[in-house]
N, C-alpha and C positions, 0 to 999 in steps of 0.2 A: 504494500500500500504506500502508496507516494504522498498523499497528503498528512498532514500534522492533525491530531486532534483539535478541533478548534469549540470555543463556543459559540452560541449564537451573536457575542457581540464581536467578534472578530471579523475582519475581513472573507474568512474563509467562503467559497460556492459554497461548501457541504457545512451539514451540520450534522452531531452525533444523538443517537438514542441512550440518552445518559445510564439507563437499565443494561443498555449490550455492555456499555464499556464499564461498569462495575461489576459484572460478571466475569469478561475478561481479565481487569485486575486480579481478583479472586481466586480465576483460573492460575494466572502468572503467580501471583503466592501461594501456590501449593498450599493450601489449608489453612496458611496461617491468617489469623483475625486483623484485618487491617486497621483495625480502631485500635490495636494493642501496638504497633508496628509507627514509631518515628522515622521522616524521610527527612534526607538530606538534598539539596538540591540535585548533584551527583545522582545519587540514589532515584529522584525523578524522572531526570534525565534518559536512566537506564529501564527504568516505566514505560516511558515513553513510549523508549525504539521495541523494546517487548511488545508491547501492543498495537503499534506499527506491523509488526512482522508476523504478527497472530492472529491475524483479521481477513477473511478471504473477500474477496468481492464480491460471492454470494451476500456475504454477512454484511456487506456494505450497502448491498443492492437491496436488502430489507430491511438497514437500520439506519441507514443517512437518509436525510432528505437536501432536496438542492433549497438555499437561501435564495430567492427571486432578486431580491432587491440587490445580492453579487453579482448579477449576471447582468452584463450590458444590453442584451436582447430580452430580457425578461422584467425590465424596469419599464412603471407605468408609465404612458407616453400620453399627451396633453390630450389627444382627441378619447383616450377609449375609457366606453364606460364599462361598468363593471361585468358585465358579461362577455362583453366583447375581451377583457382581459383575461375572463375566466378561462373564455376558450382557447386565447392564447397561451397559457400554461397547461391545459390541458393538449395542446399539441406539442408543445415543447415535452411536457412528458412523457409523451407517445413515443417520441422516439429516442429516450434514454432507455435503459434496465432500471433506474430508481423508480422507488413505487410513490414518492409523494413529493411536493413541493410545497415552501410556506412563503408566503405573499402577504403584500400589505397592501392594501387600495382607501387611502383616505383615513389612515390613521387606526383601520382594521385591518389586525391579521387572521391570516386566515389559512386554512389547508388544502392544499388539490391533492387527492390520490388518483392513481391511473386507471381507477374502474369507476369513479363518481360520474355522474353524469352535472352538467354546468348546472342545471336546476336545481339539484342537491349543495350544489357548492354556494350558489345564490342565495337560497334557502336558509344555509349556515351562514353566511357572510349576513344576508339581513335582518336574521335572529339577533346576531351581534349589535349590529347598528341600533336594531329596536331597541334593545338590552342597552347600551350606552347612552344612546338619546332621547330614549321613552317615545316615540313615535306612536307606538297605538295607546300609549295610558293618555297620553294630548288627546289624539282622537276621540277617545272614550269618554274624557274628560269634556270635552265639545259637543259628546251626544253624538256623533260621527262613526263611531262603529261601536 
């Protein structure tokens, strides 16, 4: 595996499934309890390439997901609304091996998997917005729905 573990605030395209790589850890300490276990930077370091080197691309290809907003062609562009971007990651996805991508559109983030259909992804993105904005408690609040 060529890339570094990164978190979601880094730079990195990819981002990890914090579950896979604490397992992996786990695995790489043979049994011992890592809440018992002091590292050294050094010591990190050699975490690290361990888990670099212990990670197949399957394991990748169903625990990373791509950061939208790293990728120069996957960054929201002034004309598209939110479906229209939907679909664009959903074709972007189509043709990687990664099963998901996490996107922002207007301050919401949000998730595409490579089996969702855009209606479900809409669906979840405009729960969110309701959910932050109160859109239908105003409406209801108005007699409006």
């Amino acid at each position: 595996m060529n890339d570094e573990f990164n978190n979601k605030d880094n730079s990195s395209k990819y981002a990890w499934n914090d579950s896979m790589i604490l397992d992996k850890i786990q695995e790489i300490l043979e049994g011992k309890n890592i809440d018992d276990l002091e590292f050294t930077e050094e010591e990190l370091k050699h975490l690290k390439a361990q888990l670099n080197e212990s990670i197949s691309l399957e394991e990748i290809n169903q625990s990373a997901y791509i950061v939208a907003q790293n990728i120069d062609e996957l960054k929201v562009l002034p004309q598209d609304d939110i479906k229209d971007y939907i679909l664009r990651l959903k074709n972007y996805l189509n043709d990687t091996t990664l099963k998901c991508i996490r996107a922002e559109f207007k301050g919401i983030e949000f998730e595409v998997y490579q089996d969702s259909s855009v209606e479900d992804v809409f669906k979840d993105y405009y729960s969110k917005y309701d959910e932050i904005y109160g859109i239908s408690q105003m409406l209801s609040d108005l007699g409006l729905k």
